[in-house]
PyMOL Python script that loads the backbone (N, CA, C, O; Angstrom):
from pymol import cmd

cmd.read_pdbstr("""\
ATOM      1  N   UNK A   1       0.818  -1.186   0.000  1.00  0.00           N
ATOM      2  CA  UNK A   1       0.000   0.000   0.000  1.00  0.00           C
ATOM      3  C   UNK A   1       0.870   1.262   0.000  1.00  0.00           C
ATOM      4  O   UNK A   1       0.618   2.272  -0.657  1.00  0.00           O
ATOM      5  N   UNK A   2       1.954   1.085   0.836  1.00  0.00           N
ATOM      6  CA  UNK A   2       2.922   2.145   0.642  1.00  0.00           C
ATOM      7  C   UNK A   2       3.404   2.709  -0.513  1.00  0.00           C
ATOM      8  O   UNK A   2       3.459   3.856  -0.957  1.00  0.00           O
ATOM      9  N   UNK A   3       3.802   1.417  -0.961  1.00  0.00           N
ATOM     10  CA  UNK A   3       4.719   1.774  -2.562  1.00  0.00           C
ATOM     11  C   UNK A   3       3.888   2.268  -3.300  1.00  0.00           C
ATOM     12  O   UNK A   3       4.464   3.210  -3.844  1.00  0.00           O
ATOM     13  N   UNK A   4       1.980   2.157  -3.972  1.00  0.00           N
ATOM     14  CA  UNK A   4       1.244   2.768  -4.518  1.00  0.00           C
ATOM     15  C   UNK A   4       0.954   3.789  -4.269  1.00  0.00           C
ATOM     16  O   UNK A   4       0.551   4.409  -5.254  1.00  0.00           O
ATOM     17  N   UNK A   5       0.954   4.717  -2.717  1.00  0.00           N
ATOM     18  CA  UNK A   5       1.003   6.129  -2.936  1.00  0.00           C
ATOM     19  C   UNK A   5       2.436   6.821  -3.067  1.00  0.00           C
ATOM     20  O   UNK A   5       2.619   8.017  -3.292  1.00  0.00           O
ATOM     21  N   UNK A   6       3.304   5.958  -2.906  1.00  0.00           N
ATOM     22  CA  UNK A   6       4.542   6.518  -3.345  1.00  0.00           C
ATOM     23  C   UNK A   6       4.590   6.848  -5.008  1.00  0.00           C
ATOM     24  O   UNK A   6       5.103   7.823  -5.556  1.00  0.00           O
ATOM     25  N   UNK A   7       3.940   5.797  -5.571  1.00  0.00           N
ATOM     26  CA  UNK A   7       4.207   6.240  -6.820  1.00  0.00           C
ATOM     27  C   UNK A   7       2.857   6.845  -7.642  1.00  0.00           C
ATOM     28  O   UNK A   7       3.012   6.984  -8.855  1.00  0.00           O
ATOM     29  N   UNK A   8       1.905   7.113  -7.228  1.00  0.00           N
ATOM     30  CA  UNK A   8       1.110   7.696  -7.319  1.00  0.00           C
ATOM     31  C   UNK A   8       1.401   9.426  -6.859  1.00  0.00           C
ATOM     32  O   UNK A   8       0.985  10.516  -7.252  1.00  0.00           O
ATOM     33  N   UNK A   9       2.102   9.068  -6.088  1.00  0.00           N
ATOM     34  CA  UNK A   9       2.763  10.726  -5.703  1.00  0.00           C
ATOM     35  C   UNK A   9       3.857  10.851  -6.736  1.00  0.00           C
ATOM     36  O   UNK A   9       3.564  11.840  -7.407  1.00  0.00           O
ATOM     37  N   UNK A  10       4.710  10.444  -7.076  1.00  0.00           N
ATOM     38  CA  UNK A  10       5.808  10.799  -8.061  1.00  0.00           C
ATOM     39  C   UNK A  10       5.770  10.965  -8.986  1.00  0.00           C
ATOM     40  O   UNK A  10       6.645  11.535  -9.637  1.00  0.00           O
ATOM     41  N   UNK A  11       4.158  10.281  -9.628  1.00  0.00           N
ATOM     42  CA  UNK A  11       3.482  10.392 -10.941  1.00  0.00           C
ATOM     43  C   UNK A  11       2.912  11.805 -11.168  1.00  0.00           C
ATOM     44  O   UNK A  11       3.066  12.503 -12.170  1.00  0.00           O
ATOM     45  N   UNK A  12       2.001  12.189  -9.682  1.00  0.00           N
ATOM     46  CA  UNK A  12       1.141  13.563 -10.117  1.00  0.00           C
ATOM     47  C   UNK A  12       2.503  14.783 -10.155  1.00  0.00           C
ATOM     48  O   UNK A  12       2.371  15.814 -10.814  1.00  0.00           O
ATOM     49  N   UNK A  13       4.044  14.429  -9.198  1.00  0.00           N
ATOM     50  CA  UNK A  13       4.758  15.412  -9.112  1.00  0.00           C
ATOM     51  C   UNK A  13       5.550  15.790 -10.171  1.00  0.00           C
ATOM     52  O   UNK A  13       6.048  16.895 -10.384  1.00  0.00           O
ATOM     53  N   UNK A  14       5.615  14.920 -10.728  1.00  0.00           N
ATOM     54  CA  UNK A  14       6.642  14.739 -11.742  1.00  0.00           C
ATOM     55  C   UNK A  14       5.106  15.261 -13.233  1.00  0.00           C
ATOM     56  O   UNK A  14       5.212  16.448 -13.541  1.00  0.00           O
ATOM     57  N   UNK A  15       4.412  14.822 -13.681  1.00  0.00           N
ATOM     58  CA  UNK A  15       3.617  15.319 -14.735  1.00  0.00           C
ATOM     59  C   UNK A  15       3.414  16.822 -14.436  1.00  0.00           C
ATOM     60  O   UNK A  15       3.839  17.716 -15.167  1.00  0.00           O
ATOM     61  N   UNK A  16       2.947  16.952 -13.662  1.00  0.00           N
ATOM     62  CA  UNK A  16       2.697  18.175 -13.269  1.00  0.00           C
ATOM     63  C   UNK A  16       4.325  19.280 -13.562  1.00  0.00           C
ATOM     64  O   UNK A  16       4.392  20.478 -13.834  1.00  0.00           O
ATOM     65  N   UNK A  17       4.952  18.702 -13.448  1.00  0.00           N
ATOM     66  CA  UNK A  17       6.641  19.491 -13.621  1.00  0.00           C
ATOM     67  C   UNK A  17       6.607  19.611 -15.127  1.00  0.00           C
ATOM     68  O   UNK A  17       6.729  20.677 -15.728  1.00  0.00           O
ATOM     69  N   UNK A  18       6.402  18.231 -15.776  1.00  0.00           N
ATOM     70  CA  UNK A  18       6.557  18.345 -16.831  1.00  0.00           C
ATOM     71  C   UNK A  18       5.909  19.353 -17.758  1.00  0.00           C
ATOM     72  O   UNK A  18       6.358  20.119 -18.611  1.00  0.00           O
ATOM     73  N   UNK A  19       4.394  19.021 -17.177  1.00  0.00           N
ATOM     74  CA  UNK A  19       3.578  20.008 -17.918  1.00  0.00           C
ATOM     75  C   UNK A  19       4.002  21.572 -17.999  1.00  0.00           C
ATOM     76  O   UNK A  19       3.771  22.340 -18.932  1.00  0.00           O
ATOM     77  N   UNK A  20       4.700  21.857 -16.752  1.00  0.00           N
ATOM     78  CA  UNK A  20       5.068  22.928 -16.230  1.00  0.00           C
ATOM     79  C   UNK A  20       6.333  23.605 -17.439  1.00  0.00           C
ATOM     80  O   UNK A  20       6.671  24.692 -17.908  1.00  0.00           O
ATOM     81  N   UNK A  21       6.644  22.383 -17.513  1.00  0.00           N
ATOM     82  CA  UNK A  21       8.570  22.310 -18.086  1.00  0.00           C
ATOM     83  C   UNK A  21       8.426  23.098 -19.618  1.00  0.00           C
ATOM     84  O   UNK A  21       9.258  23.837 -20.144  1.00  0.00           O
ATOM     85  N   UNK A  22       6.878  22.615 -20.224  1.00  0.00           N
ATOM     86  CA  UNK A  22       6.511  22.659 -22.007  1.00  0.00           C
ATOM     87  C   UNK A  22       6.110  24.059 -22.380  1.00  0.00           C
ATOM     88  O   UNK A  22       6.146  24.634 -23.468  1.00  0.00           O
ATOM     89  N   UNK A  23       5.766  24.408 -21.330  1.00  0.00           N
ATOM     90  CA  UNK A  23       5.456  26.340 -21.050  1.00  0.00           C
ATOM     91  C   UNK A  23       6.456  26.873 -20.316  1.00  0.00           C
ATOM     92  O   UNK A  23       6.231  28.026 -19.951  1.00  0.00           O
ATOM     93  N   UNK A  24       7.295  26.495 -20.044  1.00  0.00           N
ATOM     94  CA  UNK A  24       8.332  27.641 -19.244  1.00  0.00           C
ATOM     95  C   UNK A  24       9.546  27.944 -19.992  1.00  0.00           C
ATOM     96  O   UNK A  24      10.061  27.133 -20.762  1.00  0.00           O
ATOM     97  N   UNK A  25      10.041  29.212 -19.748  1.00  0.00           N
ATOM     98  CA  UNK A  25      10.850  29.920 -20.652  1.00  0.00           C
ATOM     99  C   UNK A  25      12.792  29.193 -20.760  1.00  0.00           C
ATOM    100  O   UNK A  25      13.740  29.178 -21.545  1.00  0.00           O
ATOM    101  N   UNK A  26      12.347  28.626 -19.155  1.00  0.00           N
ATOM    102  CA  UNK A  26      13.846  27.580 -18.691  1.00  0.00           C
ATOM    103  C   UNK A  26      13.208  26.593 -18.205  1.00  0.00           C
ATOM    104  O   UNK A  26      12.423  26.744 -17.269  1.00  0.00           O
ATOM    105  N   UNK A  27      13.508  25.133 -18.910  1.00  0.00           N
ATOM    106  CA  UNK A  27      12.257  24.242 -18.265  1.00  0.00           C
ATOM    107  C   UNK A  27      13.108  23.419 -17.547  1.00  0.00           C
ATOM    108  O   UNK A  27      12.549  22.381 -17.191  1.00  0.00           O
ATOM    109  N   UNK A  28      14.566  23.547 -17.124  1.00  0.00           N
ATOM    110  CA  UNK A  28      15.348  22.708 -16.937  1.00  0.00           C
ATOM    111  C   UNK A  28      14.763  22.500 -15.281  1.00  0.00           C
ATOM    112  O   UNK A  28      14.141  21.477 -14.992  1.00  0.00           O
ATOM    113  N   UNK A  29      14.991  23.409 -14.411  1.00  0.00           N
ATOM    114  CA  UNK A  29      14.085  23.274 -13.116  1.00  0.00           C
ATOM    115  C   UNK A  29      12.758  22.503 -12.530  1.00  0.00           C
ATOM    116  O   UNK A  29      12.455  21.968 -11.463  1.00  0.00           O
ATOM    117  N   UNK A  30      12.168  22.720 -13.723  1.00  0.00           N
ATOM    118  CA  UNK A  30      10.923  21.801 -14.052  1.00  0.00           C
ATOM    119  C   UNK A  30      11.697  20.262 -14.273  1.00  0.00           C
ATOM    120  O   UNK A  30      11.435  19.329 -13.513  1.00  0.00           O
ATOM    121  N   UNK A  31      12.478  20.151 -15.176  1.00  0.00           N
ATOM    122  CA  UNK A  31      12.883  18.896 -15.029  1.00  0.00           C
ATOM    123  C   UNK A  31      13.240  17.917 -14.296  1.00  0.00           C
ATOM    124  O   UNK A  31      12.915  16.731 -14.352  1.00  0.00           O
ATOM    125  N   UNK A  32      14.173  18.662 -13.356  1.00  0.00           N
ATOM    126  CA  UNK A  32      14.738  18.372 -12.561  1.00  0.00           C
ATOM    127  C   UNK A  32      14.113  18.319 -11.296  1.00  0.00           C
ATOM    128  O   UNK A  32      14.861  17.927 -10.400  1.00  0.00           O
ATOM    129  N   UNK A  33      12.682  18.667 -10.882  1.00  0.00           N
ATOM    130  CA  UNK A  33      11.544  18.240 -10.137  1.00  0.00           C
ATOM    131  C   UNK A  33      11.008  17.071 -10.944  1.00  0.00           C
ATOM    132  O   UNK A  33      11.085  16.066 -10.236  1.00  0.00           O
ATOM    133  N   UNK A  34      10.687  16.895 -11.690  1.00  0.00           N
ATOM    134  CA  UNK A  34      10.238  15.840 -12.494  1.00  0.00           C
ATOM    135  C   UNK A  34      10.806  14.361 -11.939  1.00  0.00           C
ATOM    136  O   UNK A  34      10.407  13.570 -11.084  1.00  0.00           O
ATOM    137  N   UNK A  35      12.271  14.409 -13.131  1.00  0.00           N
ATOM    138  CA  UNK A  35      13.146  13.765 -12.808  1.00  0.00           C
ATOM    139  C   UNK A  35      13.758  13.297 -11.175  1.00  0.00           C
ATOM    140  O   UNK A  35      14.233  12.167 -11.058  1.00  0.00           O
ATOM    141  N   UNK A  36      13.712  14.151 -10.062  1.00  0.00           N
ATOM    142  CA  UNK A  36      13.899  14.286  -8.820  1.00  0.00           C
ATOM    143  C   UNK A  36      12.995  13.216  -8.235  1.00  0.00           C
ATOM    144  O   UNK A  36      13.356  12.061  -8.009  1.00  0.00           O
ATOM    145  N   UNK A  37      11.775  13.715  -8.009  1.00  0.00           N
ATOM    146  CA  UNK A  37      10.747  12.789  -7.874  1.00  0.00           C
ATOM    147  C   UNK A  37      10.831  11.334  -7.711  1.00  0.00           C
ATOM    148  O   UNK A  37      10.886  10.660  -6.683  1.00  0.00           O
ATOM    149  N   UNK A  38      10.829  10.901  -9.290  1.00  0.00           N
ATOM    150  CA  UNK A  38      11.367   9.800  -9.610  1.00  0.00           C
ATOM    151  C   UNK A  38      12.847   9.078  -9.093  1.00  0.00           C
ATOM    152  O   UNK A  38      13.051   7.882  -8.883  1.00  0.00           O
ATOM    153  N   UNK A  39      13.549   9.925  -8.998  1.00  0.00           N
ATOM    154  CA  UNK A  39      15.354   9.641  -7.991  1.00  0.00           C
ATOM    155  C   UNK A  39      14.612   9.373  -6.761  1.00  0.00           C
ATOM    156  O   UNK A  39      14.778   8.306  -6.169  1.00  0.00           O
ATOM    157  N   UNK A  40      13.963  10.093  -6.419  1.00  0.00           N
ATOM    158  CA  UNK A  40      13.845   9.590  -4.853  1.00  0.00           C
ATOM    159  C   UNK A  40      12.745   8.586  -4.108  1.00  0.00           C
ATOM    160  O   UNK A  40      12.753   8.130  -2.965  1.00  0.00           O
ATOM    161  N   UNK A  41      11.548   8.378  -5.482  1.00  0.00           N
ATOM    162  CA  UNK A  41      10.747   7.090  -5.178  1.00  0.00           C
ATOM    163  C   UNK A  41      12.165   5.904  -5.230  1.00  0.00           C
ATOM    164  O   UNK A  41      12.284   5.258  -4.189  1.00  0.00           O
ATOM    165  N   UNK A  42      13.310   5.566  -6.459  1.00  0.00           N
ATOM    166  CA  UNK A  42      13.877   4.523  -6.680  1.00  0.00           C
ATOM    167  C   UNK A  42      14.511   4.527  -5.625  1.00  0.00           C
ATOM    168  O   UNK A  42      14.745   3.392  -5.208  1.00  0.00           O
ATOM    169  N   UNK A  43      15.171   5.951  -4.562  1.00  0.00           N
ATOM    170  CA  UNK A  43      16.052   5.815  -3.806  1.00  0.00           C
ATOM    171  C   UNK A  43      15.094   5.310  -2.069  1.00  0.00           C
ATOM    172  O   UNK A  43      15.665   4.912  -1.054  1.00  0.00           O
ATOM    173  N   UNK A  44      13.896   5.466  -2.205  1.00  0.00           N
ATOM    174  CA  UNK A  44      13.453   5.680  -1.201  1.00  0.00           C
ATOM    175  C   UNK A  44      13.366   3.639  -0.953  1.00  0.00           C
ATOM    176  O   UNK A  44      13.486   3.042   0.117  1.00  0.00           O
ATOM    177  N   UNK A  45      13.117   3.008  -2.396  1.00  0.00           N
ATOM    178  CA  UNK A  45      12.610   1.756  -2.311  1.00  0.00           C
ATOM    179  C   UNK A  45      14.069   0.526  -1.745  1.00  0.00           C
ATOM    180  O   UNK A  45      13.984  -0.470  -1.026  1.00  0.00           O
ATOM    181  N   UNK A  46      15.289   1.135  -2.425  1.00  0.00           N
ATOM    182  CA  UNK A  46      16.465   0.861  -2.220  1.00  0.00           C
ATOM    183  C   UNK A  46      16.929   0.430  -0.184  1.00  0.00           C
ATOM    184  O   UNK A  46      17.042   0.977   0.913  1.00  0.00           O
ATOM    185  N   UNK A  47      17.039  -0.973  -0.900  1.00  0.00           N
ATOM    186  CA  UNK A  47      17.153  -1.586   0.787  1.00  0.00           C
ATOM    187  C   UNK A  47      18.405  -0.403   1.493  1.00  0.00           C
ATOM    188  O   UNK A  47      19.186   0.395   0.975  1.00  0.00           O
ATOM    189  N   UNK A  48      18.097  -0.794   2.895  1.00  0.00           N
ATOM    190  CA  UNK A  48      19.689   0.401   3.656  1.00  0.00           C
ATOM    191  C   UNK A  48      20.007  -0.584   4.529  1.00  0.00           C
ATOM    192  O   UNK A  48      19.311  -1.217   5.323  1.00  0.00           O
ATOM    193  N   UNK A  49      21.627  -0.636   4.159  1.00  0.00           N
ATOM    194  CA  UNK A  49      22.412  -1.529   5.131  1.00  0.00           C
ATOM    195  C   UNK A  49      22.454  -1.061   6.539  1.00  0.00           C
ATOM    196  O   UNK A  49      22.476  -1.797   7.526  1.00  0.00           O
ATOM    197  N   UNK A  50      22.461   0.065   6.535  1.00  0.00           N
ATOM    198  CA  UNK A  50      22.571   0.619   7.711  1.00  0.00           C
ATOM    199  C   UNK A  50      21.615   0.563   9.265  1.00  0.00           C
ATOM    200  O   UNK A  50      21.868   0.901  10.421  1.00  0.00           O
ATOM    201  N   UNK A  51      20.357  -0.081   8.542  1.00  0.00           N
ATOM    202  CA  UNK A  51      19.194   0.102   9.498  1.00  0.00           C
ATOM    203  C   UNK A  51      19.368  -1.539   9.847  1.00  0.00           C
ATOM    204  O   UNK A  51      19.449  -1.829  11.041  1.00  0.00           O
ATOM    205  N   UNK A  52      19.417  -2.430   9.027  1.00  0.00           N
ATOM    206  CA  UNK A  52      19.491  -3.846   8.883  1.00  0.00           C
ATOM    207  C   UNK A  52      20.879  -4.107  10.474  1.00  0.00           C
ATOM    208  O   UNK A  52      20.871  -4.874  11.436  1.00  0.00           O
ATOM    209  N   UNK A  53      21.833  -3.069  10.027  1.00  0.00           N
ATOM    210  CA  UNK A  53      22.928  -3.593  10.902  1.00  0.00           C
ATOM    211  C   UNK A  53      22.554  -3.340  12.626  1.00  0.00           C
ATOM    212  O   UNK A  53      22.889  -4.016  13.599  1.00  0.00           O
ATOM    213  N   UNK A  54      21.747  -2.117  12.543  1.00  0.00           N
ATOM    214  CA  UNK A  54      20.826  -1.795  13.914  1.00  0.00           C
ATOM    215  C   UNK A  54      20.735  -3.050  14.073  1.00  0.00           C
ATOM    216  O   UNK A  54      21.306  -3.818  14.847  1.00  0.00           O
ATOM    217  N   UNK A  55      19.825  -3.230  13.127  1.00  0.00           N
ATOM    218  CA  UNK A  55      18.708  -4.280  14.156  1.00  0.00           C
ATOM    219  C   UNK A  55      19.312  -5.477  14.513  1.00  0.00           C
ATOM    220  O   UNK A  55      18.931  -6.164  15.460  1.00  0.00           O
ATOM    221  N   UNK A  56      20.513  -5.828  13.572  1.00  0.00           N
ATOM    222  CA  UNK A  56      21.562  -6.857  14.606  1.00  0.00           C
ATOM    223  C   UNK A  56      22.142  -6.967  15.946  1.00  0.00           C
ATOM    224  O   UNK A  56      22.240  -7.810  16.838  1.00  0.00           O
ATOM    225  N   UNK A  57      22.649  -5.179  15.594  1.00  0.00           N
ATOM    226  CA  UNK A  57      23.238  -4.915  16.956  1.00  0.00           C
ATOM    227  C   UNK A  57      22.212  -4.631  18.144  1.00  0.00           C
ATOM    228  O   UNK A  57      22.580  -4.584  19.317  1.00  0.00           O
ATOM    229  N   UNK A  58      20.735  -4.426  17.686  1.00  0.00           N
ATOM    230  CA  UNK A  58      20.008  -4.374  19.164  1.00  0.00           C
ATOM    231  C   UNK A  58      19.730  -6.322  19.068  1.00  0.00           C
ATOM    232  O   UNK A  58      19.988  -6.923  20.111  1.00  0.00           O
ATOM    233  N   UNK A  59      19.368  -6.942  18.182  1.00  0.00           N
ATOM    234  CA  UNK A  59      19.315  -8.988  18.368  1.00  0.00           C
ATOM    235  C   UNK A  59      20.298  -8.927  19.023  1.00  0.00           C
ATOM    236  O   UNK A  59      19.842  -8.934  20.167  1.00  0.00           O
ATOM    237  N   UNK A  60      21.593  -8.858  19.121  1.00  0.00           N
ATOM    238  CA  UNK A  60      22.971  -9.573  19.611  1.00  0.00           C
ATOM    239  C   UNK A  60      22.663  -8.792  20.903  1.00  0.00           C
ATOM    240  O   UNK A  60      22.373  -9.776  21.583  1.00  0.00           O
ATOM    241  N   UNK A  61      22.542  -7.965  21.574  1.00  0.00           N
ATOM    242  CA  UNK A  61      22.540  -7.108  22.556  1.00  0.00           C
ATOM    243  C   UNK A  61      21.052  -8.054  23.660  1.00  0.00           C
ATOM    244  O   UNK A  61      21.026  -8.645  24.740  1.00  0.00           O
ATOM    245  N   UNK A  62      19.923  -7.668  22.462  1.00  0.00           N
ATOM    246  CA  UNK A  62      19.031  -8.486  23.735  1.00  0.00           C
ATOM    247  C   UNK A  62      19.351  -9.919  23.786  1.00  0.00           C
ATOM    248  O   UNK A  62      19.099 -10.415  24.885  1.00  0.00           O
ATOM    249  N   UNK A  63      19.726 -10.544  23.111  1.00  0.00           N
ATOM    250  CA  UNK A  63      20.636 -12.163  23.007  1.00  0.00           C
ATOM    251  C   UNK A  63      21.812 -12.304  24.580  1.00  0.00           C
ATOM    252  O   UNK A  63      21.832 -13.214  25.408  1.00  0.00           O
ATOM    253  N   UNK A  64      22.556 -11.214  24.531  1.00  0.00           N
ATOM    254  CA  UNK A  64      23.265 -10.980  25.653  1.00  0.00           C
ATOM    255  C   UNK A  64      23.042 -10.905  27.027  1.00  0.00           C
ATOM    256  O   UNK A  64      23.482 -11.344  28.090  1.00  0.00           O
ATOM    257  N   UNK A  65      21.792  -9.841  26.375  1.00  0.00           N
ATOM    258  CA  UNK A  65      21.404  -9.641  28.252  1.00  0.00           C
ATOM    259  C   UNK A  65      19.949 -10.864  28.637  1.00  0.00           C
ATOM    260  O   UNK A  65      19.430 -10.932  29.751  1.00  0.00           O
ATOM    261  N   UNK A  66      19.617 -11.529  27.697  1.00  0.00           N
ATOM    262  CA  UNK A  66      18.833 -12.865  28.366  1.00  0.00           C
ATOM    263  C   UNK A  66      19.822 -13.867  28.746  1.00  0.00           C
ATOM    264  O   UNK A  66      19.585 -14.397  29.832  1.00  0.00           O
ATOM    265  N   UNK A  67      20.783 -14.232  28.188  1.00  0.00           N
ATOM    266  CA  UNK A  67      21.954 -15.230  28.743  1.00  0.00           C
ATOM    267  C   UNK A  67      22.471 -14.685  30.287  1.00  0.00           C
ATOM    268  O   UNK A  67      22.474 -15.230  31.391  1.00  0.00           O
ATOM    269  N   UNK A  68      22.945 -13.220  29.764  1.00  0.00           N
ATOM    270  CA  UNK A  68      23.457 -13.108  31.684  1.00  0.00           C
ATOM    271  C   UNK A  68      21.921 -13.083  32.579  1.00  0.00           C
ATOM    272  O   UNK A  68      21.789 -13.043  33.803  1.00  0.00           O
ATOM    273  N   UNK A  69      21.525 -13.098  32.191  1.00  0.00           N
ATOM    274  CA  UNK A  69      19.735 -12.985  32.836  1.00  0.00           C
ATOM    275  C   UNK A  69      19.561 -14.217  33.650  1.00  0.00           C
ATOM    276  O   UNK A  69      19.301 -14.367  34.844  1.00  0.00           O
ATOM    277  N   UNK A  70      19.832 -15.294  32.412  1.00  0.00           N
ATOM    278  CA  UNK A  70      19.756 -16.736  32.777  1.00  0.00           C
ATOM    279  C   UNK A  70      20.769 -17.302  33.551  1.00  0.00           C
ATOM    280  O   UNK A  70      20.349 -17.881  34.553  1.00  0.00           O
ATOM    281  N   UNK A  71      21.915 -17.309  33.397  1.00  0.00           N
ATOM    282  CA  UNK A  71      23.184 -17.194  34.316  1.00  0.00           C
ATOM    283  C   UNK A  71      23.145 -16.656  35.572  1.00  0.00           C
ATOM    284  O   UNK A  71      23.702 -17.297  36.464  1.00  0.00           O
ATOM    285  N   UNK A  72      22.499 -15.404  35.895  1.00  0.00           N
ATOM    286  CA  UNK A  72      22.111 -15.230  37.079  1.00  0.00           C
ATOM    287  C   UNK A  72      20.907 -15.786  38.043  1.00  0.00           C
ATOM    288  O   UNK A  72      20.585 -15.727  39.230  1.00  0.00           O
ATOM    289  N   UNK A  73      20.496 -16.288  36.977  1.00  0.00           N
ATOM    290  CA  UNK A  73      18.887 -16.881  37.515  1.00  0.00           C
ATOM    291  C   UNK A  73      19.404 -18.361  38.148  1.00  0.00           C
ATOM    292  O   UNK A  73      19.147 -18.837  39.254  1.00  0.00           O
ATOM    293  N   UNK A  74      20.057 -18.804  37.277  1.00  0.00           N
ATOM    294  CA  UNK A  74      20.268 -20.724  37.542  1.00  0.00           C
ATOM    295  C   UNK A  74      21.251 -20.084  39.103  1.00  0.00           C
ATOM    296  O   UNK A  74      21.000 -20.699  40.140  1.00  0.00           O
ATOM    297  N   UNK A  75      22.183 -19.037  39.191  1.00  0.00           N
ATOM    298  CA  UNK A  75      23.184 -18.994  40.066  1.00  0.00           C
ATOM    299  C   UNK A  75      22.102 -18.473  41.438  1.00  0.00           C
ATOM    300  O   UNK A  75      22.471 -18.486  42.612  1.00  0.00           O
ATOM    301  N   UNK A  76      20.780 -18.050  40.985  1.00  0.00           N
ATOM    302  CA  UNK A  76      20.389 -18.241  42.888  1.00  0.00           C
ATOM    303  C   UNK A  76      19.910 -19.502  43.430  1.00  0.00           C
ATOM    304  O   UNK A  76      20.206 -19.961  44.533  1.00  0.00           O
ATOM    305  N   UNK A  77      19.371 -19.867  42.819  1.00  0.00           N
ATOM    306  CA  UNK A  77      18.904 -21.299  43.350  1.00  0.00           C
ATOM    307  C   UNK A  77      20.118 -22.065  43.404  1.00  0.00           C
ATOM    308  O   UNK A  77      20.093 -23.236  43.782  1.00  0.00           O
TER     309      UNK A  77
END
""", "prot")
cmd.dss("prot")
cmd.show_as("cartoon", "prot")
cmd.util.cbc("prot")
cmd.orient("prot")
C-alpha cells in the first residue's frame, strides 16, 4: 500500500513538472523536479544496510542480556 502512494505521488509530481517544463521559458528546473521525484521514489525503495545492521546490533545485545539474565537466575537457586 505504501509503494502505490509513493508512486502515485511521483506520478502527479513529476507530470505536473513536466507540464510545467513545455510552457516555461527555462524548463530545466521543471525537469529536474520531475526527474527528482522519480530519484527519490527509486532511492526511497532501495534496501539500507545501515538500518538492517541496527537491528543486529540491538538482536545480539538483547541475546546478551537474556543469557546473563539466565546465568544469574540458575546462580540463585
Amino acid at each position: 500500500m505504501k509503494l502505490v502512494i509513493k508512486i502515485i505521488l511521483a506520478s502527479i509530481v513529476s507530470t505536473f513538472a513536466f507540464i510545467g517544463a513545455m510552457g516555461a521559458a527555462n524548463p530545466w528546473p521543471a525537469f529536474a523536479v520531475g526527474f527528482g521525484s522519480w530519484f527519490l521514489l527509486i532511492w526511497s525503495l532501495t534496501p539500507s544496510g545501515g538500518i538492517k545492521q541496527d537491528r543486529r546490533e540491538r538482536e545480539q545485545a538483547m541475546e546478551d542480556l537474556m543469557r546473563e539474565w539466565e546465568r544469574t537466575r540458575r546462580n540463585r537457586y
